[in-house]
C-alpha positions in Angstrom: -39.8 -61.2 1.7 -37.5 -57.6 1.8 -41.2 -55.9 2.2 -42.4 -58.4 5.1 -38.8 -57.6 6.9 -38.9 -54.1 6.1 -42.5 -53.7 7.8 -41.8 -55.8 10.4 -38.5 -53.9 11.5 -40.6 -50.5 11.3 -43.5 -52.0 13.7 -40.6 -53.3 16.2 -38.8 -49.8 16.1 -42.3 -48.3 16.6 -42.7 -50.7 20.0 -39.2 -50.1 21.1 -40.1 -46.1 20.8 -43.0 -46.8 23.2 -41.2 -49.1 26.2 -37.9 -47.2 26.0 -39.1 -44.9 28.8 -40.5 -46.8 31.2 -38.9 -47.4 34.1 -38.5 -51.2 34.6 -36.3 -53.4 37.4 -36.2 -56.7 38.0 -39.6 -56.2 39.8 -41.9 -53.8 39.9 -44.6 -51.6 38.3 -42.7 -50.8 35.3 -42.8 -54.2 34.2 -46.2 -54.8 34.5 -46.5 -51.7 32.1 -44.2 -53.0 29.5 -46.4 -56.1 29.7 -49.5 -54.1 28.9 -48.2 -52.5 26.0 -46.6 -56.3 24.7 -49.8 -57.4 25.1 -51.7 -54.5 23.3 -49.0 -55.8 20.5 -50.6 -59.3 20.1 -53.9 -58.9 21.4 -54.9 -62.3 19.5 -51.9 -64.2 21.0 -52.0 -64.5 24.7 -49.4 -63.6 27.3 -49.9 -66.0 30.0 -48.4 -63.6 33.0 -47.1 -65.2 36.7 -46.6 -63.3 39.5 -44.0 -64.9 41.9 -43.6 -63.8 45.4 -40.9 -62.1 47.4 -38.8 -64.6 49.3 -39.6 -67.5 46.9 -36.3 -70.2 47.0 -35.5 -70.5 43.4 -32.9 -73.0 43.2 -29.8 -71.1 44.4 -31.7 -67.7 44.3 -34.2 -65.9 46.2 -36.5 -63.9 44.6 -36.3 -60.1 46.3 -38.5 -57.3 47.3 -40.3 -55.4 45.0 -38.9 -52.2 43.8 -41.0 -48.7 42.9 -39.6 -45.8 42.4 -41.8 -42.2 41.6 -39.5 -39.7 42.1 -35.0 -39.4 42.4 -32.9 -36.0 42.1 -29.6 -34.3 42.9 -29.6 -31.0 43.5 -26.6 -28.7 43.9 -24.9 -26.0 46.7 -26.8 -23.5 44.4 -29.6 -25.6 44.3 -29.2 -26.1 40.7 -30.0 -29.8 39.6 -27.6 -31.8 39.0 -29.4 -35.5 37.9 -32.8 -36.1 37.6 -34.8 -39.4 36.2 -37.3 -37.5 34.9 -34.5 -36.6 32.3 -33.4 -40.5 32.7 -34.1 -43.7 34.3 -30.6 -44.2 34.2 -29.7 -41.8 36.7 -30.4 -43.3 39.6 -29.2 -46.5 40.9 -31.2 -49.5 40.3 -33.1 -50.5 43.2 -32.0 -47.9 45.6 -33.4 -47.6 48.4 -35.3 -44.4 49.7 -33.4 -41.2 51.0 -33.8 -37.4 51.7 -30.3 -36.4 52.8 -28.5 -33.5 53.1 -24.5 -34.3 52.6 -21.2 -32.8 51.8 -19.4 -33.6 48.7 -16.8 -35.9 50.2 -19.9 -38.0 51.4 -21.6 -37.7 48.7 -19.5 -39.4 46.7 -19.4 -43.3 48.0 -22.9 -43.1 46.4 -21.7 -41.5 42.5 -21.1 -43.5 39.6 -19.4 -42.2 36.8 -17.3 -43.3 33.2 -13.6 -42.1 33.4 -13.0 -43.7 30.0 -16.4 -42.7 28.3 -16.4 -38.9 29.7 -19.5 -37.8 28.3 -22.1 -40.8 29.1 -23.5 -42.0 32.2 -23.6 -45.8 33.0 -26.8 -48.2 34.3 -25.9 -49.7 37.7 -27.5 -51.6 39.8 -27.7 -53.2 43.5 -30.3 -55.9 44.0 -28.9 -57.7 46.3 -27.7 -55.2 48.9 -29.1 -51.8 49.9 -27.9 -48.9 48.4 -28.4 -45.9 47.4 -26.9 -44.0 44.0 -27.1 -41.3 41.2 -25.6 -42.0 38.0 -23.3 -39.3 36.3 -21.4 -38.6 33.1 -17.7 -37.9 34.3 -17.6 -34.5 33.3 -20.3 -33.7 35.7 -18.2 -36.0 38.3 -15.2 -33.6 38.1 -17.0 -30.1 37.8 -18.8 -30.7 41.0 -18.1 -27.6 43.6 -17.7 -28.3 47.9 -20.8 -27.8 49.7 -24.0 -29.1 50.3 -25.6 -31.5 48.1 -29.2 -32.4 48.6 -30.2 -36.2 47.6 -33.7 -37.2 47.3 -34.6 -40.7 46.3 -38.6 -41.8 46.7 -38.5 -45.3 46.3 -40.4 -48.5 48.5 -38.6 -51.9 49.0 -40.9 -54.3 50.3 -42.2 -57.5 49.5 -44.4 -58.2 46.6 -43.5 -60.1 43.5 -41.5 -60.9 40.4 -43.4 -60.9 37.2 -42.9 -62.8 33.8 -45.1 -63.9 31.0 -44.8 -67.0 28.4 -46.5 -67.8 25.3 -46.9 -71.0 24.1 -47.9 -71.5 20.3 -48.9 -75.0 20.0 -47.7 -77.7 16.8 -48.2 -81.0 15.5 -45.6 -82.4 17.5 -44.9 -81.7 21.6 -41.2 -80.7 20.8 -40.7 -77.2 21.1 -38.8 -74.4 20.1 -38.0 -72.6 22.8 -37.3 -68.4 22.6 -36.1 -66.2 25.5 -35.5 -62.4 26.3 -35.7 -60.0 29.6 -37.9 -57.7 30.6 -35.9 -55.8 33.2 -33.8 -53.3 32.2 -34.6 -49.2 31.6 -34.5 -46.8 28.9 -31.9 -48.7 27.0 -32.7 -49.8 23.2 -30.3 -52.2 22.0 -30.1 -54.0 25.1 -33.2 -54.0 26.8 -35.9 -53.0 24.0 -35.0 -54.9 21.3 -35.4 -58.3 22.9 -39.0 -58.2 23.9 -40.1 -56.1 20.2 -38.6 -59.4 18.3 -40.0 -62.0 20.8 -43.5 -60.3 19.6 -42.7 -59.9 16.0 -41.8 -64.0 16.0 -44.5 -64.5 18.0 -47.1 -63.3 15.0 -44.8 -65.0 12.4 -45.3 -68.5 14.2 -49.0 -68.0 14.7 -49.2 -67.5 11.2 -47.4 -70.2 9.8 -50.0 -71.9 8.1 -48.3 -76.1 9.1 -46.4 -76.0 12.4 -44.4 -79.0 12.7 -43.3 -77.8 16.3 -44.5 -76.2 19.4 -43.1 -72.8 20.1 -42.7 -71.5 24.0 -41.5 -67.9 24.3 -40.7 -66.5 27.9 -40.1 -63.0 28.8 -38.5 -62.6 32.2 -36.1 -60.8 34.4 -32.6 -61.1 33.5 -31.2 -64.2 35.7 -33.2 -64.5 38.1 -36.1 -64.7 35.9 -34.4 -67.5 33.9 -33.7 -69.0 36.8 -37.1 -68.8 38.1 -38.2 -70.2 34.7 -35.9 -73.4 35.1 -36.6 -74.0 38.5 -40.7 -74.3 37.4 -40.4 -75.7 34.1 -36.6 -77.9 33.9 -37.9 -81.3 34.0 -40.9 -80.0 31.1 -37.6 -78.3 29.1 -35.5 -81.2 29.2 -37.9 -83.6 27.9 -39.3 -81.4 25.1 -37.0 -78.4 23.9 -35.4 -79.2 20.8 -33.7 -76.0 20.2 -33.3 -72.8 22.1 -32.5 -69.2 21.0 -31.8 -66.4 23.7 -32.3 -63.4 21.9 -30.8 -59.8 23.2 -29.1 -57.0 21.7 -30.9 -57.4 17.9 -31.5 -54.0 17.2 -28.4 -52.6 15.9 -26.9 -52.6 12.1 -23.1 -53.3 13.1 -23.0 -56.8 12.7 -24.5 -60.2 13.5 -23.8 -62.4 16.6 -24.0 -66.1 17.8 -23.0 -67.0 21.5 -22.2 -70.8 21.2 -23.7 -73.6 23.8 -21.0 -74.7 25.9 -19.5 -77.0 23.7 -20.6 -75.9 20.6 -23.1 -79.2 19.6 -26.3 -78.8 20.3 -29.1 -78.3 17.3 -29.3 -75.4 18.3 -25.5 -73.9 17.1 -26.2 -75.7 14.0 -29.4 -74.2 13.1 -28.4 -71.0 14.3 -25.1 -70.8 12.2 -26.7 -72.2 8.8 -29.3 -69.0 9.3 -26.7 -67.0 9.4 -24.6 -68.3 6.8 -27.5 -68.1 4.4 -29.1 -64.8 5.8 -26.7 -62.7 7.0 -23.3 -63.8 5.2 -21.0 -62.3 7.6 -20.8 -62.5 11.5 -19.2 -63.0 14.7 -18.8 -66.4 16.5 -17.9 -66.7 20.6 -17.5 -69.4 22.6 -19.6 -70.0 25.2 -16.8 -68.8 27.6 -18.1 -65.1 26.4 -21.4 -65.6 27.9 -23.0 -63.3 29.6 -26.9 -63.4 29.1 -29.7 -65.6 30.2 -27.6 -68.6 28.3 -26.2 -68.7 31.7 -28.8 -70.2 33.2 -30.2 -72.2 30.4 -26.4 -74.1 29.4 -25.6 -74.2 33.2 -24.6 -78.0 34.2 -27.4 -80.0 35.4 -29.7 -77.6 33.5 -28.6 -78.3 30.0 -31.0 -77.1 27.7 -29.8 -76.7 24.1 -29.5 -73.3 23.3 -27.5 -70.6 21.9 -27.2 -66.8 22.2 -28.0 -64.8 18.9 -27.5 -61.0 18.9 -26.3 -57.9 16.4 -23.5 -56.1 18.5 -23.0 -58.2 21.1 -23.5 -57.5 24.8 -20.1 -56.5 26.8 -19.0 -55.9 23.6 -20.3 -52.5 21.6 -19.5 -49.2 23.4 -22.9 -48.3 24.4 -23.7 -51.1 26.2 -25.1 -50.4 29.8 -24.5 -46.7 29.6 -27.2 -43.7 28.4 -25.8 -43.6 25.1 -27.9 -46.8 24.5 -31.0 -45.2 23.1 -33.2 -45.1 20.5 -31.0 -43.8 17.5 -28.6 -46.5 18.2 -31.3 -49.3 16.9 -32.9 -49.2 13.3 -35.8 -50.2 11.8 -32.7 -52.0 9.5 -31.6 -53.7 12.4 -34.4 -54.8 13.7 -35.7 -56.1 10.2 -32.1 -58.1 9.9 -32.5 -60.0 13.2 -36.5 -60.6 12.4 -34.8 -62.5 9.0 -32.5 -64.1 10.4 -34.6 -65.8 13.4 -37.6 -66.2 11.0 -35.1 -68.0 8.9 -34.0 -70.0 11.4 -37.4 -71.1 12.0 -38.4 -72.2 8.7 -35.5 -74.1 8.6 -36.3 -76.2 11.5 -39.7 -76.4 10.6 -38.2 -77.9 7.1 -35.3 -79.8 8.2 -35.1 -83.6 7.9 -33.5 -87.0 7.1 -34.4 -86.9 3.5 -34.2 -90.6 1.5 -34.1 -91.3 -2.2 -37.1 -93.1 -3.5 -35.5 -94.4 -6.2 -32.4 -97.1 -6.9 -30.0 -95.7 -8.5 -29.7 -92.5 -9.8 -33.4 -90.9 -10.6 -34.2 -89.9 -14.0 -34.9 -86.0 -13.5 -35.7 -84.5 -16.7 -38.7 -86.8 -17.2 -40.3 -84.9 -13.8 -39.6 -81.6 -15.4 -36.7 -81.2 -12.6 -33.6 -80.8 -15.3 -33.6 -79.3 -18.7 -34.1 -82.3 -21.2 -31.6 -81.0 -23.2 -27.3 -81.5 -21.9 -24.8 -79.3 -22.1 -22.1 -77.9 -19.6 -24.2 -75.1 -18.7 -26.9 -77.3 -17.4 -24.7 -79.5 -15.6 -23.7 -76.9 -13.6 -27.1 -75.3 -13.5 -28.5 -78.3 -11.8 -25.4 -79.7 -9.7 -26.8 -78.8 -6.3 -29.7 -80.5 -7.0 -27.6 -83.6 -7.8 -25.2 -83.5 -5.0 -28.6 -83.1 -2.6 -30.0 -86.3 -4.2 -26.5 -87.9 -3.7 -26.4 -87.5 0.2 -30.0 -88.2 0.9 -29.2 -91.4 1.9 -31.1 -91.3 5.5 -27.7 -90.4 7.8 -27.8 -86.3 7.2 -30.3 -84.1 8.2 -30.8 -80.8 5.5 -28.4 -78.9 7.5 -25.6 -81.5 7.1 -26.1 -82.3 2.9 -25.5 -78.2 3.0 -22.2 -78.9 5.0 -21.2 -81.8 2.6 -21.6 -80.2 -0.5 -21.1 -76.5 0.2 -24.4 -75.5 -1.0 -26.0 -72.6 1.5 -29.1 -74.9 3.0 -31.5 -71.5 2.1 -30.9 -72.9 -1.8 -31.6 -77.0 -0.2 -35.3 -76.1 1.1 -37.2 -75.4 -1.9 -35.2 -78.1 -4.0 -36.1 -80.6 -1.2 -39.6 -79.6 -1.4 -39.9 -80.3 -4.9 -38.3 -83.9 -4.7 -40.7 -84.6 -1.8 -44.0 -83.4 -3.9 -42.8 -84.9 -7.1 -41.9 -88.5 -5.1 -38.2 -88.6 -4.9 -37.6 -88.3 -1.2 -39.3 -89.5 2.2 -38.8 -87.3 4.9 -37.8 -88.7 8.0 -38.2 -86.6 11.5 
């Protein structure tokens, strides 16, 4: 198992190294690319793609123009340069629109953006909604800048096109799903924009694999809200009839610590399977209410919408110092960290996939040495040996689902599954769905 999430966290590192420098938006080109290389990923597991045009009513929402940007620079009264994304993504304002101005430093500064409290990094900004245009600047730069004239040169086309998002569905035995999101919208930034897509593809090889799957898997990779959105407004009635659990994955590829956003009150399958994974995996690790959202579990929790799901991430989003800023690269994630969410969500997955009602067979208490379950032999070292396997048998009365024996009885559920496996093939328990 360490060797299968050890390789696994080295092939997502590798596929975070290759989209960290594209430049992707909400829309646009970039995208598309990261798509490509998702795709070249899984080639045997298809990524069904949808384009959605500009202008489309998406409940509340309207989906925008399309964004493309080739070129965007700053140069100085000397004509030194000051930004450039060819050094960055980051350095110029998301969805700006075009310019090739000439302006003094007191008007060139409506469009810079800078960190007072985090001096030496520059932040990611954006404007979708309303035209702008912007450079992005660590503060330092900010305050050296001399009077004179600044030239500005932005090569970027606003016009209508369309959104793009992709979905794989890996089907199961039975039509209730498990249902995985992540974003494919912001640039050049590792924890919080790379990592999400490289575990969505790792999981999406694990479940193909599985060799029995109870459950069918969906997992969508879209713009940040208003791809979710998008998503709900095509798919909510499908969702709400079939999702049994849903896992919003961002921010995974860090080593600081582990991270579960709640549903918005806390009681959905979802929290439950979420936490007993990380009780078993990851043994430590932060808990927040659902009033600390802040990803695409907005959309999915929002009233009316409703469907049960949680937020899972390392250091969580708003919350670790490199968030949104250029100091959000590529030596901020691990292979280590990456490995650690891949367990945790893989865990989380067979646990669904082996969690029941489980029911005695027997009346009374079953005779266990006789099935080669116990030692045949007594002592108080045995008893104590075998205890969880007792207290399991004791609560498998129907009313408690795996999860909830482990609850009971204080037994992590990761030591339940192979014991209820045993009692099933040796005839002890019934599983119940």
């Amino acid at each position: 198992m360490e060797n299968e999430i050890y390789a696994a966290g080295e092939k997502m590192y590798d596929l975070c190294r290759r989209i960290f420098p594209i430049n992707r938006s909400i829309t646009g080109d970039g995208v598309r690319e990261t798509f490509r290389l998702l795709q070249e990923e899984i080639p045997d597991i298809r990524i069904e793609m949808q384009e959605v045009p500009s202008g489309t009513q998406v409940l509340d929402w309207t989906v925008p123009d399309e964004w493309n940007i080739s070129e965007g620079y700053l140069t100085g009264p000397d004509g030194e340069t000051i930004v450039d994304m060819k050094d960055s993504n980051l350095h110029v304002l998301g969805y700006s629109e075009p310019v090739d101005a000439y302006l003094s430093l007191d008007e060139l500064k409506d469009h810079l953006y800078a960190l007072k409290d985090q001096p030496d990094v520059f932040p990611y900004v954006t404007s979708y909604y309303s035209r702008r245009w912007g450079f992005s600047l660590t503060y330092r730069q900010l305050e050296s800048l001399k009077p004179g004239t600044y030239h500005a040169v932005i090569r970027s086309r606003l016009e209508p096109g369309s959104m793009t998002y992709g979905e794989i569905v890996i089907p199961g035995k039975s039509e209730e799903e498990i249902f995985f999101s992540s974003y494919t919208c912001h640039p050049s930034m590792a924890n919080n924009e790379c990592s999400g897509p490289a575990l969505i593809t790792a999981l999406a090889r694990f479940i193909k694999d599985l060799p029995d799957r109870r459950y069918t898997y969906r997992l969508v990779l879209a713009p940040e809200t208003i791809g979710a959105i998008t998503y709900i407004s095509r798919n909510l009635e499908h969702m709400q009839k079939h999702v049994r659990a849903g896992f919003n994955l961002t921010c995974v590829g860090d080593d600081r610590t582990y991270s579960l956003v709640h549903s918005r009150y806390a009681d959905t399958y979802a929290d439950r399977v979420l936490l007993a994974a990380l009780k078993s995996v990851a043994g430590s690790f932060d808990e927040y209410p659902y009033t600390k959202r802040g990803s695409d579990e907005r959309q999915y929790q929002a009233p009316g919408v409703d469907i049960p799901l949680v937020c899972f991430c390392r250091s969580k989003y708003h919350i670790y110092p490199e968030y949104h800023t250029s100091a959000d690269d590529l030596d901020l994630i691990s292979p280590e960290g990456l490995g650690g969410s891949y367990g945790v969500m893989t865990f989380a997955i067979r646990l669904m996939e082996a969690n029941r009602h489980y029911r005695v067979t027997t009346l009374g208490e079953p005779q266990l040495g006789k099935r080669g379950l116990v030692p045949t032999m007594s002592s108080k070292e045995t008893y104590q040996q075998t205890l969880a396997l007792k207290d399991l048998i004791a609560y498998a009365d129907g009313r408690n689902d795996l999860i909830g024996i482990s609850e009971i009885i204080g037994v992590p559920v990761q030591t339940l599954i192979p014991l209820a496996g045993s009692l099933v093939k040796c005839g002890l328990f019934t599983a119940e769905d």
